[in-house]
N, C-alpha and C positions, 0 to 999 in steps of 0.2 A: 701240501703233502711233503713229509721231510721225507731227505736221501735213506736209502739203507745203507746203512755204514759197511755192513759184512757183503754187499755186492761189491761195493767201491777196494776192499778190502782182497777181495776174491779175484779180478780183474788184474788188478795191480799184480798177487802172486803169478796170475796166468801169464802175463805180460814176461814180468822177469824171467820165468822159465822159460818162455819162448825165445826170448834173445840168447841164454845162455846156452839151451838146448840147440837152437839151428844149426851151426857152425858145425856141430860134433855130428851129424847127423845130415848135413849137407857136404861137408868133406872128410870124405873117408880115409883118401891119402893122405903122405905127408908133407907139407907143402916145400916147396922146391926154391921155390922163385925167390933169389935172393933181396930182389927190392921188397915182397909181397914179407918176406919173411924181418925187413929194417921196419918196413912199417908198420906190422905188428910190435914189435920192440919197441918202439917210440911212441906210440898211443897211448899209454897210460902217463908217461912224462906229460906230454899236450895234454891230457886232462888236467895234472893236479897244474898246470901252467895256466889252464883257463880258471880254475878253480880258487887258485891264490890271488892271480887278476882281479878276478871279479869279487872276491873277499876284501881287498886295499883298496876296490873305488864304492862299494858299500857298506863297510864298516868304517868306524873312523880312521884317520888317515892313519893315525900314529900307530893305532893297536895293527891296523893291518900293514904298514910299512915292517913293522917288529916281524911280524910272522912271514913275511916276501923275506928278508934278508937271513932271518934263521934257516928258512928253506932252504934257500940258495947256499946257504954256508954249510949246511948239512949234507945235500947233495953234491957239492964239490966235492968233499968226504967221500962221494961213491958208495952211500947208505942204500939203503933198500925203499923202496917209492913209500912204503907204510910206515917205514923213522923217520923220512919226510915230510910224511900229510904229519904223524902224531907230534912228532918237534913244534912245525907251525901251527898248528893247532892247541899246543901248551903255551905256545909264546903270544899270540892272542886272548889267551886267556887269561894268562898274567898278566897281560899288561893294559886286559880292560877292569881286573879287578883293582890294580893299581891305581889306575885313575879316577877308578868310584871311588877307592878311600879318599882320593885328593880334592876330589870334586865333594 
């Protein structure tokens, strides 16, 4: 028997709106708590930190080496977390099409 693709499809939307929906809908005040309030600020950093991570130990080293240190160099810069992910994300990109040519 194959999957239905539009369940798996369906599930997935239901999913994403429930994570983004709860919060808005479980707290109604504004949050106070200054530590509650650092570590919401810093949650999206620790993603794209896991994200670039685990992109330079499985892609190749070099392509993903290129796209950790543009990040880094970008964010120093004090860019916005999305000139970030998209900087690293071009600099991966170029520098695996780079190496198809050489290769």
């Amino acid at each position: 028997m194959k999957p239905n693709i539009y369940l798996y499809i369906l599930v997935m939307a239901g999913v994403t709106y429930l994570i983004r929906m709860l919060p808005l809908v479980l707290f109604k005040r504004e949050i106070t708590s200054p530590f509650v309030k650092s570590f919401l600020y810093y949650v999206p950093y620790a993603c794209l930190r896991m994200v670039l991570i685990t992109m330079c130990l499985l892609l190749w080293i070099i392509s993903g080496a290129a796209g950790l240190i543009v990040a880094l160099i970008v964010a120093y810069r004090e860019k916005s977390l999305l000139t970030v992910a998209l900087f690293a994300c071009a600099a991966v990109f170029i520098v695996e099409r780079i190496m198809e040519f050489i290769m």
